[in-house]
Short mmCIF file of the C-alpha atoms (twelve columns), coordinates in Angstrom:
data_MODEL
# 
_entry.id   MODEL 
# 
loop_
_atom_site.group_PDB 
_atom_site.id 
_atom_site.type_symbol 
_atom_site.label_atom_id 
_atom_site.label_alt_id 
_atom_site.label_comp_id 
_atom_site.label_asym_id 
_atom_site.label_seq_id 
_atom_site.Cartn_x 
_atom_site.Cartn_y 
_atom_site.Cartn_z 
_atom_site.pdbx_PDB_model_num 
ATOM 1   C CA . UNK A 1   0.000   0.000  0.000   1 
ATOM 2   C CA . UNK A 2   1.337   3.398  -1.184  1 
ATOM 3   C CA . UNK A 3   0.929   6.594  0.980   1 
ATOM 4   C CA . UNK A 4   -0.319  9.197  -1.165  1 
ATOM 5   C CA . UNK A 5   0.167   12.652 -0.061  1 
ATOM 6   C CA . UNK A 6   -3.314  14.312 0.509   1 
ATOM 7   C CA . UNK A 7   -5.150  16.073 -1.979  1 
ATOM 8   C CA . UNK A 8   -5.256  19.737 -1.234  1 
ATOM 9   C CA . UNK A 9   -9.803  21.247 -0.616  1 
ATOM 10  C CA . UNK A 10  -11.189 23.125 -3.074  1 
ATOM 11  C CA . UNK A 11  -10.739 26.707 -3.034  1 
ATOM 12  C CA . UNK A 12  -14.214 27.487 -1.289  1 
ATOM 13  C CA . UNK A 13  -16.391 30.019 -3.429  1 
ATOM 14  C CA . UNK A 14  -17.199 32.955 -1.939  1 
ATOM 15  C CA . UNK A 15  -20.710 34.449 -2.900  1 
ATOM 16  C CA . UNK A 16  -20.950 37.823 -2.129  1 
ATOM 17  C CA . UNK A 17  -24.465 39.186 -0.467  1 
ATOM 18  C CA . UNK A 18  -26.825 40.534 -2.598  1 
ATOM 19  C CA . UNK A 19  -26.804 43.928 -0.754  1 
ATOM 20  C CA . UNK A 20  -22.915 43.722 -1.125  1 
ATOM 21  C CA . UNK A 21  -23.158 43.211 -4.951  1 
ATOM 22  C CA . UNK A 22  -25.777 46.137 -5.763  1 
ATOM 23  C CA . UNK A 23  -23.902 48.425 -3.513  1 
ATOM 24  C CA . UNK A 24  -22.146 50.230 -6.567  1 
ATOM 25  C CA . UNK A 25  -25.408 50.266 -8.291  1 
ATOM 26  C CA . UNK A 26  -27.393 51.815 -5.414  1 
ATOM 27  C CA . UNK A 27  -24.675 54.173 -4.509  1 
ATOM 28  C CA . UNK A 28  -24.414 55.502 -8.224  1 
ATOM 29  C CA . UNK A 29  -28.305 55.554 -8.573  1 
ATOM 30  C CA . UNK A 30  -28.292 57.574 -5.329  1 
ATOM 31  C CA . UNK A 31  -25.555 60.242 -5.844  1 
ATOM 32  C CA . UNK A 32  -27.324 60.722 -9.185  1 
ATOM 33  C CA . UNK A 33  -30.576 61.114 -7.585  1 
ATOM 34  C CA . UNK A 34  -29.096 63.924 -5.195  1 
ATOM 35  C CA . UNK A 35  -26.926 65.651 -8.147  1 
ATOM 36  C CA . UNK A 36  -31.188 65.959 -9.450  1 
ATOM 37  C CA . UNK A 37  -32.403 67.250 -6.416  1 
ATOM 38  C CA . UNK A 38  -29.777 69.806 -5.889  1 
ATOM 39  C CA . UNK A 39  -30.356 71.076 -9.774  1 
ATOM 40  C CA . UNK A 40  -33.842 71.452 -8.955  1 
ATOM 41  C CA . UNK A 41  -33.364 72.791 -5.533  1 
ATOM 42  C CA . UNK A 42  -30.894 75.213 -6.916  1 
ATOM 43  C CA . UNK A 43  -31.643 76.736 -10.659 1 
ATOM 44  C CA . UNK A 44  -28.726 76.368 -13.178 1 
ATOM 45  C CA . UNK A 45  -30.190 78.872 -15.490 1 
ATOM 46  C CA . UNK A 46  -29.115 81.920 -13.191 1 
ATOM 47  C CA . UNK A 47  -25.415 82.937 -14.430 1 
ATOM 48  C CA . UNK A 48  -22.493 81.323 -12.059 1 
ATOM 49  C CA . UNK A 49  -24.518 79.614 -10.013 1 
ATOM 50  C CA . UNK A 50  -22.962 76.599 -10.410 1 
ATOM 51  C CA . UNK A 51  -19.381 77.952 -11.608 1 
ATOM 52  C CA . UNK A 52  -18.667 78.936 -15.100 1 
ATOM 53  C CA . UNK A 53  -18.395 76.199 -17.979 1 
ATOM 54  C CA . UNK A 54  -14.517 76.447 -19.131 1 
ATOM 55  C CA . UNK A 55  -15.598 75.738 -23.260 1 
ATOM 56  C CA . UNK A 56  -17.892 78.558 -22.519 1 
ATOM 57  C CA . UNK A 57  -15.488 81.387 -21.299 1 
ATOM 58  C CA . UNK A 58  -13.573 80.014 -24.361 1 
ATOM 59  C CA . UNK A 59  -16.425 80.600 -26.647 1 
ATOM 60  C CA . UNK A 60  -17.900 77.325 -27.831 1 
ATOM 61  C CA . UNK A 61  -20.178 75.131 -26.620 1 
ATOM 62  C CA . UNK A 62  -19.096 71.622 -25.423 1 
ATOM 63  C CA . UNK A 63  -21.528 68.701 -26.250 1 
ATOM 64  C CA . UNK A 64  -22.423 68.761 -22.299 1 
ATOM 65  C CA . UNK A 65  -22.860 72.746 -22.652 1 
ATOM 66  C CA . UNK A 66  -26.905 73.498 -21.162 1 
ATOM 67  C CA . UNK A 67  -27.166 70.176 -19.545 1 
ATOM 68  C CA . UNK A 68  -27.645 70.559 -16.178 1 
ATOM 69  C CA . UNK A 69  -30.584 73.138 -17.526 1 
ATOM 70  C CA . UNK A 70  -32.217 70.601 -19.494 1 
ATOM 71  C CA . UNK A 71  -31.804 68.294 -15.589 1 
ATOM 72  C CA . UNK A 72  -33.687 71.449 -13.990 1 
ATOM 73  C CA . UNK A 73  -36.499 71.999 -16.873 1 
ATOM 74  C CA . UNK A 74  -36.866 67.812 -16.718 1 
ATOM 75  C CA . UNK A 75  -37.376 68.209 -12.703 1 
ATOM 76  C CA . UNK A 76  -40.182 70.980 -13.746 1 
ATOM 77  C CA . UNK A 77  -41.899 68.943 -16.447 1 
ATOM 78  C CA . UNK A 78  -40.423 71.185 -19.354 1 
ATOM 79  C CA . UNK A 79  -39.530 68.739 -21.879 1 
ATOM 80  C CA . UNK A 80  -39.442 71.396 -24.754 1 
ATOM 81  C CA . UNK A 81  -37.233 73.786 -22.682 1 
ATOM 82  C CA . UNK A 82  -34.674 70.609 -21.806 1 
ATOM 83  C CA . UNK A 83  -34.106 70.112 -25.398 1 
ATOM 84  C CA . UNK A 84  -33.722 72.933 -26.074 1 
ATOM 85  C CA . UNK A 85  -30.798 73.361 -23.497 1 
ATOM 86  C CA . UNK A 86  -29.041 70.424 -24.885 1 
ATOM 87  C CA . UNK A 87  -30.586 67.720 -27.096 1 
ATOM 88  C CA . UNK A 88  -28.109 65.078 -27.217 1 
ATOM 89  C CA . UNK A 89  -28.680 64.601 -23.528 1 
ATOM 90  C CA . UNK A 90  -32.288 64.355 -23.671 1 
ATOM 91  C CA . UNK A 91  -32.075 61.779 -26.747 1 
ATOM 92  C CA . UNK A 92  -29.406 59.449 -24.917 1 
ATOM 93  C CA . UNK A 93  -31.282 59.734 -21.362 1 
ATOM 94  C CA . UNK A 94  -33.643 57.011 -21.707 1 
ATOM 95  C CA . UNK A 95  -30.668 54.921 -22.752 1 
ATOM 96  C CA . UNK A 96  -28.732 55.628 -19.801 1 
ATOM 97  C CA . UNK A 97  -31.646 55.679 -17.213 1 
ATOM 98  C CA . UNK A 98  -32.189 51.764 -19.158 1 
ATOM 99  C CA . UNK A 99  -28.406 50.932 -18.965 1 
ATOM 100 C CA . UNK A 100 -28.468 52.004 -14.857 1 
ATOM 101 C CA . UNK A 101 -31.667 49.505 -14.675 1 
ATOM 102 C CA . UNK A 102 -29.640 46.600 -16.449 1 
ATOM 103 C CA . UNK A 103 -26.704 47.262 -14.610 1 
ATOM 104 C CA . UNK A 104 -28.510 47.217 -11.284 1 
ATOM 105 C CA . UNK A 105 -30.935 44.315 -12.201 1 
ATOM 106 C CA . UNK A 106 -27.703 42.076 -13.313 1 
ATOM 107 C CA . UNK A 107 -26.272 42.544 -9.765  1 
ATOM 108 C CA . UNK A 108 -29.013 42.074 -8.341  1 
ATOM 109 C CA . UNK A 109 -29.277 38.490 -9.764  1 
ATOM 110 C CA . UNK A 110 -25.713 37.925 -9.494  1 
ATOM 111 C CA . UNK A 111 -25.252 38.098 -12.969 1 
ATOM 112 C CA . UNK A 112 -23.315 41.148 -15.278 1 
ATOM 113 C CA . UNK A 113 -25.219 42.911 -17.700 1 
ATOM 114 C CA . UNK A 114 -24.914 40.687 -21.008 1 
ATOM 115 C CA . UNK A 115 -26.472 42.256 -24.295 1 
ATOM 116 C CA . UNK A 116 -22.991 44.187 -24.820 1 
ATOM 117 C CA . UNK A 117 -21.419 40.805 -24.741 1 
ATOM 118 C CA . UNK A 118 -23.614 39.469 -27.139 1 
ATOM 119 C CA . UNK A 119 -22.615 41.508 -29.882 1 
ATOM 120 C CA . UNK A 120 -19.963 40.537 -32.396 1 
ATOM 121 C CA . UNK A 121 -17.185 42.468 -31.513 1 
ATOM 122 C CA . UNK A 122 -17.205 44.462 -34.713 1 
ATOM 123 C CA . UNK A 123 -20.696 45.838 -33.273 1 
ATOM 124 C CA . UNK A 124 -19.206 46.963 -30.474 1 
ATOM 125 C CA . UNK A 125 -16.829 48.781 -32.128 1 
ATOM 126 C CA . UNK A 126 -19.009 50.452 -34.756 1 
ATOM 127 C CA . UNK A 127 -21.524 51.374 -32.175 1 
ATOM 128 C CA . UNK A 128 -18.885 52.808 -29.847 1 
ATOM 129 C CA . UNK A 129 -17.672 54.810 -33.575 1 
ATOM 130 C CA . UNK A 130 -20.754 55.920 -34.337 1 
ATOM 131 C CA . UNK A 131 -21.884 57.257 -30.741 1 
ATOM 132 C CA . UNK A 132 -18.167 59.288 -31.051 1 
ATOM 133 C CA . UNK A 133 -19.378 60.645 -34.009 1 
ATOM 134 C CA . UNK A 134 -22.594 61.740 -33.170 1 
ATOM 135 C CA . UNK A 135 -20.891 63.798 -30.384 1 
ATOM 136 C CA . UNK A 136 -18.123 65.117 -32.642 1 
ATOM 137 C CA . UNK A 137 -20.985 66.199 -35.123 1 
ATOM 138 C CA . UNK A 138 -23.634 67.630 -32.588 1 
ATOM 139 C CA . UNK A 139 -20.543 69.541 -30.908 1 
ATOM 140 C CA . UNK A 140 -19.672 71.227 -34.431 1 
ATOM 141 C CA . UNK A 141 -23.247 71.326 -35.808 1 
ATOM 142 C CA . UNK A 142 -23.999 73.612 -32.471 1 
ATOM 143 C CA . UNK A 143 -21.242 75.969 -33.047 1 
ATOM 144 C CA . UNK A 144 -22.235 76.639 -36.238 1 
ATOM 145 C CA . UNK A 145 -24.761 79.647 -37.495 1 
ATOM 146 C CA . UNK A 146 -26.700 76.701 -39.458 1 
ATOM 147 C CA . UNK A 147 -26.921 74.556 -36.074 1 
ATOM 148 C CA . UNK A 148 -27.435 77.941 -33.853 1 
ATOM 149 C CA . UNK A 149 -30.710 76.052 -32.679 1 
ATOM 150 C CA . UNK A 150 -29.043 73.338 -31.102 1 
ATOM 151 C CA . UNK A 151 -26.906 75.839 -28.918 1 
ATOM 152 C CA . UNK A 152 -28.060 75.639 -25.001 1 
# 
């Protein structure tokens, strides 16, 4: 009979509480929801009082230029007035509010959001292209006399 040397236990897996595993969700959702309140409690549209925008005091408009106006009008119901202080932001917001949602749903279920995964990787990389674009074009389209309408 041969001694043989015993075999070394399983690494034990650790699952992480489900509290533990939303906690970056919940604490992103929540220091979002107070960056809202304080827009709404405090109105971006009066001059400085929130700072100056840098592109501004340069003289252009940056493609985040009149969006924490468009937060404030969303707070009061004024879905005309938002987009008109920066429509990219209101275009993409249901897409972020929905990607927030995923990625607190996945961890909720212990799980990581998967539809980004799903694409083929060439997706991915057009869709990231294109989104750069969009920015790059509503950034010069608002700076210029034809796109003066898009300016916040």
């Amino acid at each position: 009979m041969t001694a043989t040397a015993p075999q070394p236990a399983a690494p034990a897996v650790v699952e992480q509480s489900r509290w533990r595993r939303v906690a970056a969700p919940a604490a992103t959702i929540g220091g979002l929801a107070l960056a809202v309140a304080a827009l709404h409690r405090r109105d971006p549209h009066a001059s400085g009082s929130w700072g100056y925008c840098p592109s501004a005091a340069l003289g252009f408009s940056c493609p985040g230029c009149g969006g924490l106006r468009a937060v404030n009008d969303l707070t009061d119901g004024q879905i005309g007035a938002a987009a008109s202080s920066n429509l990219l932001f209101i275009v993409l917001l249901p897409f972020l509010v929905a990607a927030l949602g995923a990625w607190a749903l996945a961890r909720w279920r212990g799980t990581s959001p998967t539809w980004p995964s799903r694409l083929p990787a060439g997706a991915r990389r057009t869709i990231v292209w294109a989104g750069v674009a969009l920015v790059v074009l509503f950034t010069v389209l608002r700076n210029l006399p034809a796109g003066s309408w898009l300016a916040p």
